[in-house]
N, C-alpha and C positions, 0 to 999 in steps of 0.2 A: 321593770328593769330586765327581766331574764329574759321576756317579749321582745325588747329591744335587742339585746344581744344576741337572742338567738335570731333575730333580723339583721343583725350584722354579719354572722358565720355564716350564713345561708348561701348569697353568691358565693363565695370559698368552694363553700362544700359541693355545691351545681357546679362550678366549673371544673372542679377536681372527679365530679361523677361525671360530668359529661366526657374530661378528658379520658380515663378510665375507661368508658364506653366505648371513645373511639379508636383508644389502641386496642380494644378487644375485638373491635368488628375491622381493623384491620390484618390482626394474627388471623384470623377467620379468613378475612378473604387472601391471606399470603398459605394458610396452610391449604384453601383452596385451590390457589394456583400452584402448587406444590405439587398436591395432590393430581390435579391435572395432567399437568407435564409430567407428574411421574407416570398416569395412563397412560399418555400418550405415545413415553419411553418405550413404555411394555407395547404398544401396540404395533412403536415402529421396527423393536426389536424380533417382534414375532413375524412383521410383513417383512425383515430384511432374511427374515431365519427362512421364512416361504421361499424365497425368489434367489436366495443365495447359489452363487455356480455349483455346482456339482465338478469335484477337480476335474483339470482338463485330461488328464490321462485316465482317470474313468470313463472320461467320455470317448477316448482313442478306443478302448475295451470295447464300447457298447457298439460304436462302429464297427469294430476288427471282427464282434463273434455274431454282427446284424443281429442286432434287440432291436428291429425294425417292427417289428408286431406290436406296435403299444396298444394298448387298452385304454389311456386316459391321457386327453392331452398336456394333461401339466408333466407327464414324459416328455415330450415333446418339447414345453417350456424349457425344460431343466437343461437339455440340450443347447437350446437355442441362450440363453443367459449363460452358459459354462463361454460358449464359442464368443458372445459379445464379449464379456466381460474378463476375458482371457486374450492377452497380448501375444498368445504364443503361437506360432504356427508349427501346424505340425503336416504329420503325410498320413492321411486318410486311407487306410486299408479296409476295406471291405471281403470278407470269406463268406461268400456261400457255394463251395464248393462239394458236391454231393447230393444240395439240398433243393429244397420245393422252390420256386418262383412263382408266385402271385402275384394276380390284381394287389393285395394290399400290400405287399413288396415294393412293386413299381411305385406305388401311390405313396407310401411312406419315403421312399428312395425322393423321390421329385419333391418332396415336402421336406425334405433333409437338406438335399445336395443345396435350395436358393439359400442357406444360411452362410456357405461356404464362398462368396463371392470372391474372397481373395486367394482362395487356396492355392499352394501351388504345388501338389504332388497327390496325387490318388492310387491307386494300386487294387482293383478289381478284379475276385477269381469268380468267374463262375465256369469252371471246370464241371461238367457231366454234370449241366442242371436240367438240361435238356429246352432252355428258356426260347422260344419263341421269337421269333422275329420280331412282331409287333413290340412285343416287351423289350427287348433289346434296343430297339432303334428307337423305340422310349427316354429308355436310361442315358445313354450316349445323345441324345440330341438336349436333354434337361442337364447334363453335365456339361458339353460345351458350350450350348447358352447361361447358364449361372455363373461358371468358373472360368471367365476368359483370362483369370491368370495365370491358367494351367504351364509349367515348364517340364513336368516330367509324371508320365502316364505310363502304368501298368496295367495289361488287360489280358487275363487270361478265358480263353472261349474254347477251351479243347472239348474235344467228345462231344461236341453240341449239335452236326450235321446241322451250320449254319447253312443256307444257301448266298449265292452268289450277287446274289444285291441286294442284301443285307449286308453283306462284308463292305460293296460299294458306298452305300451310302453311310456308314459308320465312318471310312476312310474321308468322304466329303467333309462330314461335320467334325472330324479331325484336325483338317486343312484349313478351318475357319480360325483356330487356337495360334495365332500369331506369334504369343512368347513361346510355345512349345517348342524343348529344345530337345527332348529326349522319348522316346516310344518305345514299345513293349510290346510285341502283339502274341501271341501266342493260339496259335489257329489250328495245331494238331489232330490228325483225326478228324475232320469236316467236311471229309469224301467232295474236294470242290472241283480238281479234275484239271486240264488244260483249256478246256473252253469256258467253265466257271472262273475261273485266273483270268481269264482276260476280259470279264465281265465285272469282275471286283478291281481291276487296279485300274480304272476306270477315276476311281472315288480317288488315288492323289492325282489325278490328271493336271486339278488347278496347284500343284505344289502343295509337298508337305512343308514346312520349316526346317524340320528338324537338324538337330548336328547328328546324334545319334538314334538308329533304326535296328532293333533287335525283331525279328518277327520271320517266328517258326511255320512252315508249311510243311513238313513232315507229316508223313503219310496220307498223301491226299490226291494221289494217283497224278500227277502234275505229267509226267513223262520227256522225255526230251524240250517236245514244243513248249511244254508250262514252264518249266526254268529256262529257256532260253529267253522269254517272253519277258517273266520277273526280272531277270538281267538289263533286258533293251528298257523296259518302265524306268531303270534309276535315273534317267537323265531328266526325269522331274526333280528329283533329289537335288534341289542346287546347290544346298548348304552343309550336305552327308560329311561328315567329319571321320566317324564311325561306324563301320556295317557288320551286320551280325545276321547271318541268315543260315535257318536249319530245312533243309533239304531230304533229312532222312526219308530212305523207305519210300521214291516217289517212282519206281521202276525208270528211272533213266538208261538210256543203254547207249551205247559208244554209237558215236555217229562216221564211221570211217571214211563212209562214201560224200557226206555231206558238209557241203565248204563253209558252213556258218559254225562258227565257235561257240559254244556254249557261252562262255563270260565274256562277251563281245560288246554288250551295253554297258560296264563298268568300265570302261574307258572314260566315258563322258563326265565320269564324279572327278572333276578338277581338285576337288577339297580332301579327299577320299587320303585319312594317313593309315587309317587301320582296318582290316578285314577280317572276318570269322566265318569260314563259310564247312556248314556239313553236309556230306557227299554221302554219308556213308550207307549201306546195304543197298547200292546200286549196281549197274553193269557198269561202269566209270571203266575206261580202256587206255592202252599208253597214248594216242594220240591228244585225249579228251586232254587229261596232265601235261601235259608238253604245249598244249595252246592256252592252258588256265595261267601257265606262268610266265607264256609270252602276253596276255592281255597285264597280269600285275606288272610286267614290267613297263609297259605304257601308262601306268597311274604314275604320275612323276614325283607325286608325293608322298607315296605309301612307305612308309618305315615298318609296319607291322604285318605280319602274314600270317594266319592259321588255317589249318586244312585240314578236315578230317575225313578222310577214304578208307575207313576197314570198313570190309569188304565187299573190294570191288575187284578189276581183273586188269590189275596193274601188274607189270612184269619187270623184272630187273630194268631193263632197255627203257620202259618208261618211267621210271623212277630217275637215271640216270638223266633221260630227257629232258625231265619237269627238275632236277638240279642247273640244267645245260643254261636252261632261259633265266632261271630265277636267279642266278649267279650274275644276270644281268642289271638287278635291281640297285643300283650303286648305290642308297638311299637307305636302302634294307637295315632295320637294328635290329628287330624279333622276328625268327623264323619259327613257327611249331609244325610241325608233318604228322600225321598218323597214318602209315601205309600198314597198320593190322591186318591180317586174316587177307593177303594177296596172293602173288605169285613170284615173291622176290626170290625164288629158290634156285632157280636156273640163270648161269651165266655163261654167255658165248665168250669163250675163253681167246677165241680169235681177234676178239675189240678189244681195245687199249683203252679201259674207261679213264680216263685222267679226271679222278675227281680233287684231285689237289692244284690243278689248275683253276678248278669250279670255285673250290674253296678259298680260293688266294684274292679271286675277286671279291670276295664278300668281306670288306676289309674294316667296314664298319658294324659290322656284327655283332653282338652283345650281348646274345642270348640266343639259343639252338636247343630247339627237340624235337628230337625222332622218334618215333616208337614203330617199331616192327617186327610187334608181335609174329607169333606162332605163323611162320613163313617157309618154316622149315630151309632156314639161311645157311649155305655152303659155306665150309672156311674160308672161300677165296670171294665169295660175294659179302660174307661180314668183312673180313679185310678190308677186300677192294673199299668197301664205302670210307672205312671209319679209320685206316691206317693213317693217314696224312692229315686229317683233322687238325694237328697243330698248327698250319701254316693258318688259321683264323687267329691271328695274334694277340686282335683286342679283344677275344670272348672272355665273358665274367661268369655267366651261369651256361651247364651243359647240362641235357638230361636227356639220358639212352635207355628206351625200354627194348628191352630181346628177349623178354617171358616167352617162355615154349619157344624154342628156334634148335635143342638138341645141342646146343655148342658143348663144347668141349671146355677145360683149362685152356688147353694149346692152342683154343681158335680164340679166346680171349689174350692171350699172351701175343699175339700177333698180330690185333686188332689193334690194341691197345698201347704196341710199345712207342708209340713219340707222345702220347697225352702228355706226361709232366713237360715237354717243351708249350703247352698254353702255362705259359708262367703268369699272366694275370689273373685266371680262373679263382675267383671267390664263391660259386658253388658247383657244386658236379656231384649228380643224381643219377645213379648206375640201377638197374632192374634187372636180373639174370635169373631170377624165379622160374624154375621145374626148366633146368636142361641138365647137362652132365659135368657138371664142376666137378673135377676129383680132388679130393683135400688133398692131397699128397704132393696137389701140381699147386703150387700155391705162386709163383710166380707172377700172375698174372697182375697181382695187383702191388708189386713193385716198381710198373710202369704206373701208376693213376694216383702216386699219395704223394708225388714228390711238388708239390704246390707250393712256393714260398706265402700266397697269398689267400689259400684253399683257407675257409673259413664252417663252411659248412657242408659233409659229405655224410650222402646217404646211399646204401647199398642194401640189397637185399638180393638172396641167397637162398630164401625159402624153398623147400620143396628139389632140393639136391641131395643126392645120398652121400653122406659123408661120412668116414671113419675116423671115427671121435679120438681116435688119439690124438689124429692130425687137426684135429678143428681151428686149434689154436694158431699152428703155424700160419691159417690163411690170412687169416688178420694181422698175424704179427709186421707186413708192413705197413699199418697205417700207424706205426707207433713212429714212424723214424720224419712223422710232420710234425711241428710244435703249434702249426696253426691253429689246427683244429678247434673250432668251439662247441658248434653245435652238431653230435652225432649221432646218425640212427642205422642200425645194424638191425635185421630179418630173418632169422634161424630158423623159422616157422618148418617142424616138419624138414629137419635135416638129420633126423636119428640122433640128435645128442641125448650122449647118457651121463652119466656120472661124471670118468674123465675127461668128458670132452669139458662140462661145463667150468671145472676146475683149471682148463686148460685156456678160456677165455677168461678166469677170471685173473690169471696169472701175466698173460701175454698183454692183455687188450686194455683192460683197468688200472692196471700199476704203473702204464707209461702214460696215463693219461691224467694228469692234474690240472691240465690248464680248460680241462673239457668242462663247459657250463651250463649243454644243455645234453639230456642221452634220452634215448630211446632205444630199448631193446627187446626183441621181439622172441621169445622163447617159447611158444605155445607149439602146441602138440610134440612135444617131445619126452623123453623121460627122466626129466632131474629129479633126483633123491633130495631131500630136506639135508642131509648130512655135504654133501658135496655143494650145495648153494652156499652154503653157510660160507663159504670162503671167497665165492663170488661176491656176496651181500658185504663183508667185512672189506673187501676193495672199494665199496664203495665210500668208504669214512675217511680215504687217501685221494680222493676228487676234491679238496679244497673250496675250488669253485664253482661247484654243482651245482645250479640252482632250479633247473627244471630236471624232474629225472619221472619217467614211464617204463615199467618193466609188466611184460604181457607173460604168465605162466598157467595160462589155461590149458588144460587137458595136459597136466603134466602127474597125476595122480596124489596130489598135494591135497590131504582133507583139513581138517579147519581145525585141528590142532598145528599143524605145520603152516596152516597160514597165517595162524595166531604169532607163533611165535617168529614167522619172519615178517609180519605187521609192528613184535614191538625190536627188532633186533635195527628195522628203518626207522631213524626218527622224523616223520613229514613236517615236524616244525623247522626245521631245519631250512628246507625248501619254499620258494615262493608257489611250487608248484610240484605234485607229487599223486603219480597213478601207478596204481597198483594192482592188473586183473588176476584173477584166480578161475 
């Protein structure tokens, strides 16, 4: 009986051990596969942790300071996975200025640049690397074959005594770069000559693209023939929007006797709206100026004009000349001049310069600056230039540098008296640094504040001897404008003492509350800590100050009195707030 029965429990019991057995051998194989995929988790986590980008601005770093010397190439990967796996573009700067150029330079450089295929800005110094031809025309041929999306290239090659077909064929494989809209050259220093110049511009013969061409030849012994040459080449430029060419230091010298114009090939830039061109420490003579600014005025689309000639051997008559023709530019919006370190000192009293006739033509004009420096400028050749000025009706910005020229108050007061008739004028930037201001004569600047629309005015004054009673008075007409916002004032080394500075903080700060942004320049002079103090307490009645720079170096202030006019300012106060000692 119990035989039987337990012969009846028995399939029960087997199918309940069998069931048993095989949820067990299936947890087994689920913690198996568990188990697995969680390996595998870990294994894909640590190959995602390997090969993960390295941020893309680490990588800009590793570029900018050339980490090109790797040791191992999963450096190399790390690069190349940042640049895939990053949607960013950026501008590729490269610095090896100073430094060694190598085989494994170039060889990492060409193993870099094929991962950049769409790049579209690079920015190259190798300034005084001394790099080699071969290596150079290396780099430059493996950059514009990889990066034909190149639009805007920086190349710095100074001090390298490149020769003259190397320069050519870098220019060649330039001109292949199609979207390239903007260039950089920087060539200084590379002793190439006038016969090496006409051997390198060879290379844009087939056209460059470009809209804008920046590219320095400065000091490279070019002489008359090498820039007139670089002039005639622009008429490959057929797209020149913008021209920017530095000339420095190339011994040019006035061609009197000879009927070709220096800037006689810039005619042909139809496109051509702006110009930058530098002259300066050459023989440049009045004839050379007076044809430069009859060729701008054959650019019929030129709005912008900069010119830099200090020193060269320009004479009043050719200043007046090179205004004569440029007055012709009807078009004209930006003028900038720098006749620095010339011969603007003598005037033939017997000519009738009319340069307010010059000036009346220039009716579109919108911006003006002259500087002419240390000229050692007569009262009646500063006059002459600058008295009639107002009749430019629509000018917005003026900026006048006469550093070192000996003026007087009285030759500014006579210069100066129609300025407040430019009643549009929203900035005007006066320089009068190391001549003969007398505080006493303070007049001068009664004619220059009267602006309904002057917004921003900066003056300086450094380096004038002034008796500090009077200091104040000089200033006291820029209190009688309400425009003013943003203003900087230059004392540097005007002998204020004590009462003088008491004397700006009285006239100049208390009428000014609508001033938001200041700068003041008091260094090398002698303020006491006790007479600041009433200067610094003006400043808590500027309401809406919110950039404020005050320069008191070398005023014998030790770090107790800087201490305590550190906590008498509060810079929280300011979005912005400098403070030198």
């Amino acid at each position: 009986m119990e035989n039987q029965d337990s012969k009846k429990e028995t399939p029960a019991a087997s199918n309940q051990e069998n069931k048993q057995i095989n949820e067990n051998l299936s947890n087994a194989k689920f913690d198996k596969n568990k188990e697995v995929q969680q390996s595998n988790q870990e294994q894909n986590n640590e190959l995602q942790e390997q090969i993960k980008p390295i941020p893309i601005d680490e990588v800009k770093e590793r570029l900018k300071s050339l980490n090109f010397g790797f040791k191992q190439q999963n450096e190399i990967d790390e690069i190349r996975n940042a640049i895939i796996q990053s949607a960013t573009e950026f501008k590729m700067i490269i610095q090896q200025q100073n430094k060694l150029i190598d085989e494994k330079f170039v060889k990492d450089f060409n193993n870099i640049i094929q991962l950049f295929a769409s790049l579209a800005e690079v920015n190259l110094n190798f300034e005084s690397t001394q790099i080699t031809k071969v290596q150079l025309e290396s780099l430059i041929k493996e950059l514009t074959n990889s990066c034909v999306s190149l639009q805007i290239i920086e190349l710095n090659f100074r001090n390298n005594n490149l020769n003259s077909k190397c320069i050519k064929n870098i220019l060649q494989d330039l001109s292949q770069l199609l979207k390239l809209k903007k260039l950089t050259i920087n060539l200084d220093n590379n002793y190439i000559g006038a016969y090496g110049l006409d051997i390198a511009l060879e290379g844009w013969q087939k056209g460059l693209n470009v809209e804008y061409l920046d590219i320095d030849f400065s000091n490279n012994s070019l002489q008359f023939d090498g820039a007139l040459l670089l002039f005639q080449e622009m008429k490959y430029l057929k797209n020149i929007v913008q021209l920017k060419i530095n000339l420095e230091g190339n011994s040019i010298q006035s061609q009197q006797l000879d009927e070709k114009s220096l800037m006689e090939g810039i005619v042909s830039c139809k496109l051509l709206q702006e110009i930058d061109i530098d002259l300066s420490n050459n023989s440049i003579g009045d004839s050379d100026v007076a044809d430069m600014a009859l060729q701008f005025f054959q650019v019929t689309r030129l709005k912008k004009i900069k010119l830099v000639l200090w020193e060269n051997q320009v004479t009043f008559e050719g200043y007046y000349n090179f205004f004569q023709n440029i007055s012709k530019c009807k078009q004209l919006e930006e003028l900038d001049v720098n006749f620095d370190d010339n011969q603007l000192n003598e005037i033939d009293e017997s000519i009738a310069y009319n340069f307010s006739a010059l000036y009346q033509k220039m009716n579109k004009l919108l911006f003006l600056s002259i500087s002419l420096c240390n000229n050692q400028l007569s009262s009646l050749a500063c006059s002459t230039i600058f008295k009639r000025m107002d009749v430019i009706a629509g000018l917005k910005q003026l900026n006048i540098n006469l550093r070192k020229n000996n003026l007087t108050a009285q030759d500014c007061i006579e210069s100066f008296e129609n300025f407040s008739n430019i009643q549009y004028l929203a900035q005007l930037n006066i320089n009068l640094s190391k001549n003969r201001i007398e505080s006493n004569k303070y007049g001068f600047l009664n004619k220059i504040t009267s602006f309904p629309f002057l917004q921003k005015f900066s003056l300086d004054l450094s380096l004038n001897s002034f008796d500090e009673k009077y200091i104040g008075t000089v200033l006291k007409p820029l209190s009688n404008t309400n425009s003013i916002k943003q203003l900087s004032i230059n004392l540097s080394a005007c002998g204020i003492k004590n009462i003088g500075i008491q004397s700006v903080a009285e006239v100049l700060f208390q009428s000014y509350v609508q001033i938001e942004s200041l700068e003041l320049n008091l260094s090398n002079n002698m303020c006491q800590l006790e007479y600041l103090y009433s200067y610094l307490e003006c400043l808590k009645q500027m309401r809406n100050l919110v950039f404020l720079s005050i320069n008191l170096r070398n005023n014998g202030l030790g770090s107790i009195e800087q201490d305590y006019i550190l906590n008498i300012i509060d810079k929280k106060r300011y979005k912005y707030c400098e403070l030198l000692f």
